[in-house]
N, CA, C and O atoms as CSV, one atom per row, in Angstrom:
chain,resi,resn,atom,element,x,y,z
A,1,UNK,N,N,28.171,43.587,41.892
A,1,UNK,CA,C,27.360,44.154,42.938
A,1,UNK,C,C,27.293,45.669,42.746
A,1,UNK,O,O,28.352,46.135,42.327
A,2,UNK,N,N,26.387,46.486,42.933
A,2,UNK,CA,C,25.807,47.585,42.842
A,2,UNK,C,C,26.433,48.683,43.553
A,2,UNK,O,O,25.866,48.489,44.629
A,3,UNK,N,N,27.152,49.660,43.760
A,3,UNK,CA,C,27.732,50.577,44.218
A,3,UNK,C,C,26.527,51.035,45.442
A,3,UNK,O,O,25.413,50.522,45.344
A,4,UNK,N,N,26.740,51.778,46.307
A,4,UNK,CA,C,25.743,52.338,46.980
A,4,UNK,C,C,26.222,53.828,47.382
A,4,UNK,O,O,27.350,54.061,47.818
A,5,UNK,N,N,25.146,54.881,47.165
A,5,UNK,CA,C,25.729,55.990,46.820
A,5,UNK,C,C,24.441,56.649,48.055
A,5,UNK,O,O,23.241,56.416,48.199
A,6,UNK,N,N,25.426,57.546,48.776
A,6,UNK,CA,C,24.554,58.129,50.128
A,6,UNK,C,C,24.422,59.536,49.634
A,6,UNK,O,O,25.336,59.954,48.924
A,7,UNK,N,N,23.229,60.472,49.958
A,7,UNK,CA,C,24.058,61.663,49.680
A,7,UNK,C,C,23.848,62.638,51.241
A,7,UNK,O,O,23.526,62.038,52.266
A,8,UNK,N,N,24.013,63.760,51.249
A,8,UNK,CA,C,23.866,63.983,52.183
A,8,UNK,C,C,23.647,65.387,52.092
A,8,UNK,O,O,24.335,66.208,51.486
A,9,UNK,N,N,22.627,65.571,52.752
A,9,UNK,CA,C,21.684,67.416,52.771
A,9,UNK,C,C,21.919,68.255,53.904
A,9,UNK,O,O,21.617,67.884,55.039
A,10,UNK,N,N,22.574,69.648,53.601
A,10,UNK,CA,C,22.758,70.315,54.492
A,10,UNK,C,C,21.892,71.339,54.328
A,10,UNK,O,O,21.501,71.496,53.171
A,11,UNK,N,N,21.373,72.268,55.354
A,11,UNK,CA,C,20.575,73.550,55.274
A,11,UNK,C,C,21.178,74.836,56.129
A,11,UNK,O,O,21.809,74.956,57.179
A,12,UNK,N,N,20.639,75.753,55.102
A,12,UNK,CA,C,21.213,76.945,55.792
A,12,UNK,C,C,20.006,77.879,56.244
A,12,UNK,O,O,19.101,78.080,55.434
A,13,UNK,N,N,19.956,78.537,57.688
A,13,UNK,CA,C,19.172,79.485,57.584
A,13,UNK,C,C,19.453,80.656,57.791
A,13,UNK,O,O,20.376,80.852,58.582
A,14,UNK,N,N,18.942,81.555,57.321
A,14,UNK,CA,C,19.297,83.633,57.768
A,14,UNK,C,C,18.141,84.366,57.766
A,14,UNK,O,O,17.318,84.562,56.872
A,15,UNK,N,N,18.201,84.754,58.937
A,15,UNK,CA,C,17.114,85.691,59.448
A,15,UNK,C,C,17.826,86.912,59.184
A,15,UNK,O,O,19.051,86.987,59.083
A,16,UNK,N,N,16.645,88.300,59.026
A,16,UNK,CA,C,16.801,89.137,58.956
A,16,UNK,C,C,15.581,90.637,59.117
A,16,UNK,O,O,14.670,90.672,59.945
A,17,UNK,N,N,15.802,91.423,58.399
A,17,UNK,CA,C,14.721,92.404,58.642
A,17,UNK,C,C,14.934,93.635,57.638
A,17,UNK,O,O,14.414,94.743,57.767
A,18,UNK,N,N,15.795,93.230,56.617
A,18,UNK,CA,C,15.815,93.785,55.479
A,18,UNK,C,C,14.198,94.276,54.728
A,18,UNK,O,O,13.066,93.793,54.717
A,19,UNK,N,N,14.714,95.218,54.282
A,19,UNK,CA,C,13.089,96.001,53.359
A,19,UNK,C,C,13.531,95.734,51.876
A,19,UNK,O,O,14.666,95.793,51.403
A,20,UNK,N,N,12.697,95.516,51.447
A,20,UNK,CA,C,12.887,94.887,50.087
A,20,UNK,C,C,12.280,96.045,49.190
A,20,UNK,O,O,11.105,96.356,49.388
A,21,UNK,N,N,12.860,96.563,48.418
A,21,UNK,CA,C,12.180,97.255,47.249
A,21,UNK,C,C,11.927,96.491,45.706
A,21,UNK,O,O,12.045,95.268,45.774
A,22,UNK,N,N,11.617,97.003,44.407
A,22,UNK,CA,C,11.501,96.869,43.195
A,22,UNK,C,C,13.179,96.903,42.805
A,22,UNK,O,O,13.457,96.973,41.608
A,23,UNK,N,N,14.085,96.864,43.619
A,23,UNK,CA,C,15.169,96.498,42.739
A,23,UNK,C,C,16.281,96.182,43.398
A,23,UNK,O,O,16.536,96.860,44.393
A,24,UNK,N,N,17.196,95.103,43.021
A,24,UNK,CA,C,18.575,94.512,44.238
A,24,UNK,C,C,19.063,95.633,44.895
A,24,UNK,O,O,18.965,96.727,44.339
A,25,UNK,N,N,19.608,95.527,46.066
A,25,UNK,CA,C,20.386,96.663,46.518
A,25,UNK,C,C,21.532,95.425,47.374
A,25,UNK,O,O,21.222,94.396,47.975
A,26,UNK,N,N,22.730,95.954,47.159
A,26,UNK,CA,C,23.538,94.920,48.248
A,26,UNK,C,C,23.563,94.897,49.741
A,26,UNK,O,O,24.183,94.182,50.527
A,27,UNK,N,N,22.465,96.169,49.967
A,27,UNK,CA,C,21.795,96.114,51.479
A,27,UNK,C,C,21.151,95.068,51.861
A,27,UNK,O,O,21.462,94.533,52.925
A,28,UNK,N,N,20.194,94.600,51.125
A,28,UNK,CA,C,19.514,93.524,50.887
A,28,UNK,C,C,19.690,92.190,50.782
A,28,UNK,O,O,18.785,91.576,50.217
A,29,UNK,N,N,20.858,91.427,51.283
A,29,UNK,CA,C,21.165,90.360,50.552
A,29,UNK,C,C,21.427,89.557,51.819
A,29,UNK,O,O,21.999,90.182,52.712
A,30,UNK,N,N,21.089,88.187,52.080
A,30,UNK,CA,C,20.954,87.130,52.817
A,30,UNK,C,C,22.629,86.180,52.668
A,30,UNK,O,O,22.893,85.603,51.614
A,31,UNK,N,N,23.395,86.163,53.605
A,31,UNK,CA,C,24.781,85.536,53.301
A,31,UNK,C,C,24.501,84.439,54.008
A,31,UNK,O,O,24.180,84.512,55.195
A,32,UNK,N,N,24.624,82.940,53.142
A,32,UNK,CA,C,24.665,81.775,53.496
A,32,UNK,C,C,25.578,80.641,53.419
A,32,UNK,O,O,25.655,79.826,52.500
A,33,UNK,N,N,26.369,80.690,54.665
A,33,UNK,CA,C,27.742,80.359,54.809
A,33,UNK,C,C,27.602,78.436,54.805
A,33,UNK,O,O,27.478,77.741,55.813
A,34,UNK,N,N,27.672,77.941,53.348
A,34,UNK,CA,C,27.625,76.680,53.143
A,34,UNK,C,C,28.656,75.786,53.973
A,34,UNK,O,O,28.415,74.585,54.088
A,35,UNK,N,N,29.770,76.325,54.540
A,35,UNK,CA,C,30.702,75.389,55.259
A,35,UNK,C,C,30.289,74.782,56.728
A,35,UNK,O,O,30.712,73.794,57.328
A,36,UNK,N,N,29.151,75.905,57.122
A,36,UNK,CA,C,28.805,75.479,58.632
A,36,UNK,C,C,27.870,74.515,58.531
A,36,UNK,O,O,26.914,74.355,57.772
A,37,UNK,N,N,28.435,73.734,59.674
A,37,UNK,CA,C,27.569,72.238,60.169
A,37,UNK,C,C,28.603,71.291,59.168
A,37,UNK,O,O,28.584,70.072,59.339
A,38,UNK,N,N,29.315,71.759,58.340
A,38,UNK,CA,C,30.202,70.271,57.936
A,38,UNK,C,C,31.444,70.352,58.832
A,38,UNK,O,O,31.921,71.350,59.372
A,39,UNK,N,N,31.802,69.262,58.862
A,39,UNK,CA,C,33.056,68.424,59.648
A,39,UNK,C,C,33.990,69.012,59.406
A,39,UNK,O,O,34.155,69.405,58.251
A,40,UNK,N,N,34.898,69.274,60.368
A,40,UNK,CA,C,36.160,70.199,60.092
A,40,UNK,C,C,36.946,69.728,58.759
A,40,UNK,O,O,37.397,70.466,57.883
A,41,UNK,N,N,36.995,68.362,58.819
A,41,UNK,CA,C,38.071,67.833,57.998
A,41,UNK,C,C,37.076,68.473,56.341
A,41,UNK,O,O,37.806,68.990,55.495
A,42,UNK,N,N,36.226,68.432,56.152
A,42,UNK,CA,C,35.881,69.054,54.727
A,42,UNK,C,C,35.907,70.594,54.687
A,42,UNK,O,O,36.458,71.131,53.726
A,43,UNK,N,N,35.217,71.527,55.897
A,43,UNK,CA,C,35.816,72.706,56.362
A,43,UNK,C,C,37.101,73.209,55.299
A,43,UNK,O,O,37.093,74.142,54.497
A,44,UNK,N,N,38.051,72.354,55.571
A,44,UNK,CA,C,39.361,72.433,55.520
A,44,UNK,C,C,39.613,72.523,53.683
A,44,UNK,O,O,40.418,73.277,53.137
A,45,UNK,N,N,38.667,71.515,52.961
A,45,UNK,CA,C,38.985,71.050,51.331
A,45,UNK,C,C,37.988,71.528,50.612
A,45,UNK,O,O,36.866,71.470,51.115
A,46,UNK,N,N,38.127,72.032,49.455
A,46,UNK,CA,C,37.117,72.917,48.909
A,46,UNK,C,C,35.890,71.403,48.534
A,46,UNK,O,O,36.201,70.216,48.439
A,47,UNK,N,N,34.537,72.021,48.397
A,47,UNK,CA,C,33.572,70.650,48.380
A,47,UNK,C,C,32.158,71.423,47.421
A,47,UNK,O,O,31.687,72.551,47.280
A,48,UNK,N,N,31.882,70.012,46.912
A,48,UNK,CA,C,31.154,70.019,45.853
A,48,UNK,C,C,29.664,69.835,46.231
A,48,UNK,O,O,29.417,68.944,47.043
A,49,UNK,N,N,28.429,70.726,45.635
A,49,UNK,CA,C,27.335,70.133,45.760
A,49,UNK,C,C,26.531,70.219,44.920
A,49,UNK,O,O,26.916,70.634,43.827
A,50,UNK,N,N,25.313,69.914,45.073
A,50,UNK,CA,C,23.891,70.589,44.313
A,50,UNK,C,C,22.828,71.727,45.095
A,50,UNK,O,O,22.081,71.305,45.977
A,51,UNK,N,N,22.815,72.942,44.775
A,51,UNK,CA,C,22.155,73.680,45.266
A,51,UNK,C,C,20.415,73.312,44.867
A,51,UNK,O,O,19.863,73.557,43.794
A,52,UNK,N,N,19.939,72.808,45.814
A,52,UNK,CA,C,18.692,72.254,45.783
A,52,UNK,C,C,17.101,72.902,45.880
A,52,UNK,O,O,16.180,72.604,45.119
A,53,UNK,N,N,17.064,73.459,46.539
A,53,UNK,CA,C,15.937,74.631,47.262
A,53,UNK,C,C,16.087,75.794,48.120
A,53,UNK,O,O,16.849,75.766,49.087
A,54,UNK,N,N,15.275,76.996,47.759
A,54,UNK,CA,C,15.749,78.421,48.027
A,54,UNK,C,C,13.929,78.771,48.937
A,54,UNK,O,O,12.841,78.603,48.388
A,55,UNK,N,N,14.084,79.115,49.945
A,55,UNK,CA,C,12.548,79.341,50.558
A,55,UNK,C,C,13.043,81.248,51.132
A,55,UNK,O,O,14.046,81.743,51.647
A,56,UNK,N,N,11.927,81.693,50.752
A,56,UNK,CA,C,11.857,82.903,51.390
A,56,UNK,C,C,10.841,83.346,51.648
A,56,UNK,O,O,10.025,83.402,50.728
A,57,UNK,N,N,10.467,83.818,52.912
A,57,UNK,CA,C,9.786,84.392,53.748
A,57,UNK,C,C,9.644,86.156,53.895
A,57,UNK,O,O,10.629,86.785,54.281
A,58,UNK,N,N,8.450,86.820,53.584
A,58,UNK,CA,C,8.006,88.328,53.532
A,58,UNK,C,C,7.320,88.764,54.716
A,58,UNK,O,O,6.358,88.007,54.847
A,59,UNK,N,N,7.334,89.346,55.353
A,59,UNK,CA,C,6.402,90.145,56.126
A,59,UNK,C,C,5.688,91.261,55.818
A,59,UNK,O,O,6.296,91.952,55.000
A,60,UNK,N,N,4.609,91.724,56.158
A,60,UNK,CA,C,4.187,93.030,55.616
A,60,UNK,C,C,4.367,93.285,54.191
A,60,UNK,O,O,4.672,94.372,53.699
A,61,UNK,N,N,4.091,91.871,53.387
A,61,UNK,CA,C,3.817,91.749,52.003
A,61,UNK,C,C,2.669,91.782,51.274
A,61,UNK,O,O,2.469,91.304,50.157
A,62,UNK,N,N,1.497,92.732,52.401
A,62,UNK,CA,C,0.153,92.946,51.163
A,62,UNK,C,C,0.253,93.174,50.001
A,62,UNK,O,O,-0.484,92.532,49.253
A,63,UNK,N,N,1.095,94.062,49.475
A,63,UNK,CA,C,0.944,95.237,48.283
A,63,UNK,C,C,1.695,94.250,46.934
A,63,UNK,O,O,1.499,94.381,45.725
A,64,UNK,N,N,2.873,92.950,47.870
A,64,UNK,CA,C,3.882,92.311,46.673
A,64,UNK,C,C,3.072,91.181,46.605
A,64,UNK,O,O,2.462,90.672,47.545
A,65,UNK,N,N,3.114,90.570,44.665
A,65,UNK,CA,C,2.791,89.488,44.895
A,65,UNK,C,C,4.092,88.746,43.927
A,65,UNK,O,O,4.080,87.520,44.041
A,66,UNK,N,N,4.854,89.120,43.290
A,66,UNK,CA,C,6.170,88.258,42.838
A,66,UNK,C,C,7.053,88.740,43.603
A,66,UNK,O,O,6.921,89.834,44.151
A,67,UNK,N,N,8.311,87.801,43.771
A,67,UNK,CA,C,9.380,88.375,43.903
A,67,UNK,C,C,10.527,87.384,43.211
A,67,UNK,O,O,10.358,86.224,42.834
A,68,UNK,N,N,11.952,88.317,43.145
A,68,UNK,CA,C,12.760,87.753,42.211
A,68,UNK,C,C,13.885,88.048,43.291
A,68,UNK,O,O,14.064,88.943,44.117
A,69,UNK,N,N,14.624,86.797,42.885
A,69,UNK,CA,C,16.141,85.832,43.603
A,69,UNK,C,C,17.226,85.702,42.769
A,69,UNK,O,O,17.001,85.059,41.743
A,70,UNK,N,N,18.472,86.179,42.935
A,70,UNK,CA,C,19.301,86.098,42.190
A,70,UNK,C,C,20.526,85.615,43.630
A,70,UNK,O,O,20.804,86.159,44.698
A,71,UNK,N,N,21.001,84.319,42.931
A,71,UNK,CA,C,22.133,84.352,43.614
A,71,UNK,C,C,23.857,84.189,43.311
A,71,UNK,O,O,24.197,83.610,42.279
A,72,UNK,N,N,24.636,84.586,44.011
A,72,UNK,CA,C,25.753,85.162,43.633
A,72,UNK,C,C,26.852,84.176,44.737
A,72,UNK,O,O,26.596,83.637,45.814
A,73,UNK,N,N,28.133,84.234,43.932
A,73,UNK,CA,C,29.063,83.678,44.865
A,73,UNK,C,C,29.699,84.932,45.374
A,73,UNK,O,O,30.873,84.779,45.710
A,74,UNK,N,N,29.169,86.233,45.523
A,74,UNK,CA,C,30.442,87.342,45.728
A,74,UNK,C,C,29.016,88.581,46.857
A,74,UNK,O,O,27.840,88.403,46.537
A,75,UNK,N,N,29.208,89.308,47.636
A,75,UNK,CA,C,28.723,90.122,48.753
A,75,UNK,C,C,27.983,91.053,47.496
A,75,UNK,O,O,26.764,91.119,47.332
A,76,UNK,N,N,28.955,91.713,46.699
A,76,UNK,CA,C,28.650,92.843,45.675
A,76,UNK,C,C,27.359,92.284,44.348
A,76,UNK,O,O,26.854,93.063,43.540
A,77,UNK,N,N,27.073,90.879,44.426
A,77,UNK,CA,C,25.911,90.410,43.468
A,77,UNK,C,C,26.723,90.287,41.600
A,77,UNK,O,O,26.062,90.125,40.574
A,78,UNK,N,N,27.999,90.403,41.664
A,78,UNK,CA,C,28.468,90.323,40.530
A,78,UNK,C,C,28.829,88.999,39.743
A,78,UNK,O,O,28.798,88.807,38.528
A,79,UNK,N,N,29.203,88.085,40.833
A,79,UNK,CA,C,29.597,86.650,40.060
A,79,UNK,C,C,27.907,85.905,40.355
A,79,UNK,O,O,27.667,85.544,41.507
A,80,UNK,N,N,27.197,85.784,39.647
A,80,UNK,CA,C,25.940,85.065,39.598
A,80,UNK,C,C,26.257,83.655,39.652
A,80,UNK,O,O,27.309,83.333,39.100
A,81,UNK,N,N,25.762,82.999,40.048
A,81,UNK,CA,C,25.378,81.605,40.280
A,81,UNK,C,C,23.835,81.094,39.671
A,81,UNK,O,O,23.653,80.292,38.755
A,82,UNK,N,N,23.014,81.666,40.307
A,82,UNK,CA,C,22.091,81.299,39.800
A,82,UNK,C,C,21.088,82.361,39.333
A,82,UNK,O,O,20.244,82.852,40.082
A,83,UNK,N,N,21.279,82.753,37.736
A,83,UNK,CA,C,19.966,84.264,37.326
A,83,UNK,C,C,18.944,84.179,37.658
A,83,UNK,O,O,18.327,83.137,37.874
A,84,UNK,N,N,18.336,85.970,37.827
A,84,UNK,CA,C,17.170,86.423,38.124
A,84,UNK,C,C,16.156,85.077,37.754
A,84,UNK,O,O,16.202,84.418,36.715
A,85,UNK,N,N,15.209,84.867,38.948
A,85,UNK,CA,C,14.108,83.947,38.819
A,85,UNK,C,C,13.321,84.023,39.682
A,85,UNK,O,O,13.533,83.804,40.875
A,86,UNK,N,N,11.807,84.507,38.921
A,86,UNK,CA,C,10.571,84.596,39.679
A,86,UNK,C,C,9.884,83.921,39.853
A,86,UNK,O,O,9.858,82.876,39.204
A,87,UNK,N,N,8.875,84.239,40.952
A,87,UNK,CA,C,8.163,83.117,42.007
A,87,UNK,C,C,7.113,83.813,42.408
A,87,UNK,O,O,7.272,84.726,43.217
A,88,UNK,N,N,5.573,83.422,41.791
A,88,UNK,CA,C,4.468,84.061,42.731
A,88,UNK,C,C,4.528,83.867,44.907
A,88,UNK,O,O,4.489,82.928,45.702
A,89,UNK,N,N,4.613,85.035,44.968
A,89,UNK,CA,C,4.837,85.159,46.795
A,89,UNK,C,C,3.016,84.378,46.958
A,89,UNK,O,O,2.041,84.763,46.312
A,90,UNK,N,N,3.024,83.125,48.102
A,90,UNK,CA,C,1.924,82.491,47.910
A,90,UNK,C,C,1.107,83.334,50.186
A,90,UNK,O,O,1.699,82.925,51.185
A,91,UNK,N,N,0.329,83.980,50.285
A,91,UNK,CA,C,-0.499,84.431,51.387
A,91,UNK,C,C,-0.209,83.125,52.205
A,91,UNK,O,O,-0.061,82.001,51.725
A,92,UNK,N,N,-0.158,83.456,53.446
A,92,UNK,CA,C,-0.276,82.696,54.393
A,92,UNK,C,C,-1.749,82.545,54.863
A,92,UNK,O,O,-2.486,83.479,54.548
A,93,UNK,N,N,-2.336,81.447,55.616
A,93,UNK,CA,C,-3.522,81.233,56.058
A,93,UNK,C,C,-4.284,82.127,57.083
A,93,UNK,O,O,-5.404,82.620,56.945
A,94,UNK,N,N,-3.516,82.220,58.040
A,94,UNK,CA,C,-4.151,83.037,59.206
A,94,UNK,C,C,-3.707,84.802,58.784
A,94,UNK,O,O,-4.529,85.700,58.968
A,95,UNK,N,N,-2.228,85.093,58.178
A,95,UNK,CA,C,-1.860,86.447,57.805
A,95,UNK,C,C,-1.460,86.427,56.740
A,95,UNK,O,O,-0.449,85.935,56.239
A,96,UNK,N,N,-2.734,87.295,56.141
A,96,UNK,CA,C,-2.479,87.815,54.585
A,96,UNK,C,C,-1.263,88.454,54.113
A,96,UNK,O,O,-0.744,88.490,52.997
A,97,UNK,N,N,-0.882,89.029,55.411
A,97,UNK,CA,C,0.636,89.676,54.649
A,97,UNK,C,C,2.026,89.263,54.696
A,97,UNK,O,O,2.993,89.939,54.343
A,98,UNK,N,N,2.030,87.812,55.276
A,98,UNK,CA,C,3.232,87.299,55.304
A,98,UNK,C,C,3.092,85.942,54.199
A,98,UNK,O,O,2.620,84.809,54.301
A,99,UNK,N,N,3.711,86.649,53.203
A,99,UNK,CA,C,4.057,85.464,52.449
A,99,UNK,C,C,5.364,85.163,52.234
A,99,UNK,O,O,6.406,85.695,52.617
A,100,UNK,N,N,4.944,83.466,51.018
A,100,UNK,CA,C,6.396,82.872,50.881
A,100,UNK,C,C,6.725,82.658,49.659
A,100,UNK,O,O,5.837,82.742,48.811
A,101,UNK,N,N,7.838,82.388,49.330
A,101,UNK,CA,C,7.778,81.826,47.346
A,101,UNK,C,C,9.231,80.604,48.096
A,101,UNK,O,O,9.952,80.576,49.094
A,102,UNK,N,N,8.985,79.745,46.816
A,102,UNK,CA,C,10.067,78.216,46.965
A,102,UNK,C,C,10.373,78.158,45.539
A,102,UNK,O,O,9.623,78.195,44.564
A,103,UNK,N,N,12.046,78.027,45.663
A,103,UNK,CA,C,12.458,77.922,44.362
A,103,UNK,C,C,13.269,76.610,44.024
A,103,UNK,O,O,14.275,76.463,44.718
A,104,UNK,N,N,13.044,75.738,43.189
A,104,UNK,CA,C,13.606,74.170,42.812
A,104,UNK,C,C,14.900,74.793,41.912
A,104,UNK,O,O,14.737,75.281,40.793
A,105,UNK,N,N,16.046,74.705,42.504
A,105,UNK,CA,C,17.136,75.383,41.683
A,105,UNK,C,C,18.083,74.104,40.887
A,105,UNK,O,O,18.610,74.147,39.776
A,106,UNK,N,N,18.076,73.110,41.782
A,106,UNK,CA,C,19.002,71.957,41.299
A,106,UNK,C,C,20.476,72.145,40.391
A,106,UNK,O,O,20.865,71.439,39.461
A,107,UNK,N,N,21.061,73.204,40.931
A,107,UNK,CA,C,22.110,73.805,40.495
A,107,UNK,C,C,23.846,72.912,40.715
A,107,UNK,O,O,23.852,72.308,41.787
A,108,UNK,N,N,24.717,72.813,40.202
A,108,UNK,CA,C,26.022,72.574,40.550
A,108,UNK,C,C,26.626,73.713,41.559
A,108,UNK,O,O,26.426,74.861,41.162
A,109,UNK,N,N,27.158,73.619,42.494
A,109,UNK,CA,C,28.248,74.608,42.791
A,109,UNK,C,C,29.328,73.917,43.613
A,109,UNK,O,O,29.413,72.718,43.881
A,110,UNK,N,N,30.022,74.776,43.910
A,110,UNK,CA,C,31.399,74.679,44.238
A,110,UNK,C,C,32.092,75.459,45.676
A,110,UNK,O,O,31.616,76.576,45.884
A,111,UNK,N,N,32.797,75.148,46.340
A,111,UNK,CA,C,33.292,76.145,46.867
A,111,UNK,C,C,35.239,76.474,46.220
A,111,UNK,O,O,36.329,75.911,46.113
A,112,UNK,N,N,34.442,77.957,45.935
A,112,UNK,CA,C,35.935,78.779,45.088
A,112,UNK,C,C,36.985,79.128,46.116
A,112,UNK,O,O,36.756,80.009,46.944
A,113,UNK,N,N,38.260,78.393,46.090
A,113,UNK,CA,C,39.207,78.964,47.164
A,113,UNK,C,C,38.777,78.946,48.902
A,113,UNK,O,O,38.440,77.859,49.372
A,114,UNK,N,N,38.806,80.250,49.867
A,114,UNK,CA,C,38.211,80.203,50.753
A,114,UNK,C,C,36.656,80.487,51.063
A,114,UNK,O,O,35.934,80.169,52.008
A,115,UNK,N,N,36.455,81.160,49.969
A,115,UNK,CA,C,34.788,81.483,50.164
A,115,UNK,C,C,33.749,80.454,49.936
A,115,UNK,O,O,33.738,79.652,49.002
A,116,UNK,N,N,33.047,80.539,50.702
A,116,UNK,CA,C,32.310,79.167,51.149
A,116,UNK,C,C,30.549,79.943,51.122
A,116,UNK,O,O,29.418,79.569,50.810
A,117,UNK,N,N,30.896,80.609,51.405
A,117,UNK,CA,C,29.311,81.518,50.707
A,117,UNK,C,C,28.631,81.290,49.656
A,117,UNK,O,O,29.034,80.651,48.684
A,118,UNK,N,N,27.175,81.976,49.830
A,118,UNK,CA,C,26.391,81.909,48.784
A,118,UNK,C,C,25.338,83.229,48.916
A,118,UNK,O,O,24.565,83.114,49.867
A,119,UNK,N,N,25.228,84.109,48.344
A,119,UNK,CA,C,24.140,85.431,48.851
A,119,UNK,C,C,23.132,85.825,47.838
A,119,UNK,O,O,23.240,86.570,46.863
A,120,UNK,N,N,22.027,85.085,48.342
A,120,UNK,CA,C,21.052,85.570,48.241
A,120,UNK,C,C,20.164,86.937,47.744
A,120,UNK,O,O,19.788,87.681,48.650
A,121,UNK,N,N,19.873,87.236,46.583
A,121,UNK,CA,C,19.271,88.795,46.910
A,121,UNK,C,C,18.133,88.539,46.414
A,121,UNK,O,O,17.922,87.492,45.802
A,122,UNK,N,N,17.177,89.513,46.617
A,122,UNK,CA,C,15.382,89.883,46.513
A,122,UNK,C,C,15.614,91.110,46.517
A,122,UNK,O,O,16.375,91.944,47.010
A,123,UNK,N,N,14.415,90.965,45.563
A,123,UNK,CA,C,13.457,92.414,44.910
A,123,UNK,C,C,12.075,91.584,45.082
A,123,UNK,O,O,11.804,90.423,45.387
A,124,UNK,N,N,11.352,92.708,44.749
A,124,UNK,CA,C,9.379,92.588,44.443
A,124,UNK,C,C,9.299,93.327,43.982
A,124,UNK,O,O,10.024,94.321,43.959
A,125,UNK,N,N,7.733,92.933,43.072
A,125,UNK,CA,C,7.561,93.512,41.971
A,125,UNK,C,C,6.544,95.009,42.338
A,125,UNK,O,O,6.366,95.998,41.627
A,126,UNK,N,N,5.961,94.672,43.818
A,126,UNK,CA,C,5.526,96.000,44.413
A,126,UNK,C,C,5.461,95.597,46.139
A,126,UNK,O,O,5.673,94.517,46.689
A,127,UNK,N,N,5.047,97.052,46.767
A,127,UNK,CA,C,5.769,97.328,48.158
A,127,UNK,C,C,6.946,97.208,49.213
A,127,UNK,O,O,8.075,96.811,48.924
A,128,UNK,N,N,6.827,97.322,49.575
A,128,UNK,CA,C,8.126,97.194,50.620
A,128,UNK,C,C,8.352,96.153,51.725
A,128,UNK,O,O,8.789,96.303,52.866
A,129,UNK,N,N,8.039,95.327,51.234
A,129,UNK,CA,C,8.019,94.011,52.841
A,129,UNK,C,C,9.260,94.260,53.154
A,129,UNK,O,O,10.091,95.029,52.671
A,130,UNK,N,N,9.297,93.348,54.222
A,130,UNK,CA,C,10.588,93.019,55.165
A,130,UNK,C,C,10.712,91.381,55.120
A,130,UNK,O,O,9.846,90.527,55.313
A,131,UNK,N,N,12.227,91.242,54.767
A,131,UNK,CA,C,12.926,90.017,54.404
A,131,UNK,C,C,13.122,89.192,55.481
A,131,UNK,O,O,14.232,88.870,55.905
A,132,UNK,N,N,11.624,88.697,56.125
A,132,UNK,CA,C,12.096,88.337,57.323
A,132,UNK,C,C,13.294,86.803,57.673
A,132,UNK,O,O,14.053,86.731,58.639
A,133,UNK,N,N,13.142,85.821,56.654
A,133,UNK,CA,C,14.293,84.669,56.621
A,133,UNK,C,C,14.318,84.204,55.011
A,133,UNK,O,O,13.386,84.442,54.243
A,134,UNK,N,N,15.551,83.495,54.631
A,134,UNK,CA,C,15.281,82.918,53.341
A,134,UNK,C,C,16.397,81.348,53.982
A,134,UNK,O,O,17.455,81.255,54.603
A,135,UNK,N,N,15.453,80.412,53.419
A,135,UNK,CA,C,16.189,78.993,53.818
A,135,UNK,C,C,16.715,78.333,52.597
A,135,UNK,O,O,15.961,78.277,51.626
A,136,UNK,N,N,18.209,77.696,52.494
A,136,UNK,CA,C,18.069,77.493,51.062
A,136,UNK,C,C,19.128,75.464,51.764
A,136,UNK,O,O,19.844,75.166,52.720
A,137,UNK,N,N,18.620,74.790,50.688
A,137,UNK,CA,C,19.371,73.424,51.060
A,137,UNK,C,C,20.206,72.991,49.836
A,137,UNK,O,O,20.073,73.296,48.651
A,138,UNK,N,N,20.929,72.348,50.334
A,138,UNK,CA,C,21.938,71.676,49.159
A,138,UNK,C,C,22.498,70.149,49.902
A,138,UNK,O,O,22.560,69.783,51.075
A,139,UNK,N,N,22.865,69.483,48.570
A,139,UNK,CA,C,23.444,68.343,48.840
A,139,UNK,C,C,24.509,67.753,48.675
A,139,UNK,O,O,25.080,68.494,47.875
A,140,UNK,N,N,25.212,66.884,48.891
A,140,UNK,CA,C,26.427,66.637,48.325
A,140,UNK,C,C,26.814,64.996,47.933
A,140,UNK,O,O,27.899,64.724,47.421
């Protein structure tokens, strides 16, 4: 008989109001605390997933039309997880200047010790929007 294998998808969201320039700054960076919404008892044991999809949201993004995502297991952007990767920012319907880009990452990760994080950073390739949320999901 056939094993049956469940998996199960958690999402994170972070709002913000960060200004985004042409290059990372650790001002800039979206912290997405993968432990919340799981059950204390895993809380507790380091846990395994697949980092699945990365969504981010621009405001006052006339002037940008790429932007680039790098994410890191560390605040400072030094332990990478997943390298620099660009994404045409796609116009919204009713406002031209809020756009979005979606990234298919399908990554392994881990949680190292107590840190249970994952941070996010953006650049564009021109103007200055504001970072208004980035949503990212994973599974386990």
């Amino acid at each position: 008989m056939a094993t049956r294998t469940t998996h199960f998808i958690h999402a994170s969201r972070v709002t913000g109001a960060q200004v985004l320039g042409a290059a990372f700054d650790v001002a800039d960076v979206h912290d997405h605390d993968l432990s919340i919404g799981l059950p204390p008892y895993q809380q507790a044991r380091e846990w395994y997933g697949i980092l699945d999809y990365i969504h981010l949201q621009l405001t006052g993004a006339g002037a940008s039309s790429k932007v680039t995502i790098r994410v890191c297991r560390d605040a400072t952007g030094d332990d990478v997880v997943v390298p620099d990767t660009e994404a045409d920012l796609v116009a919204g319907v009713t406002t031209a200047t809020t756009k979005c880009a979606a990234f298919s990452v399908k990554v392994p990760i881990s949680q190292i010790g107590t840190a249970s994080s994952l941070y996010v950073f953006a650049k564009v390739d021109a103007g200055t929007p504001t970072w208004a949320a980035s949503d990212l999901t994973w599974t386990e």
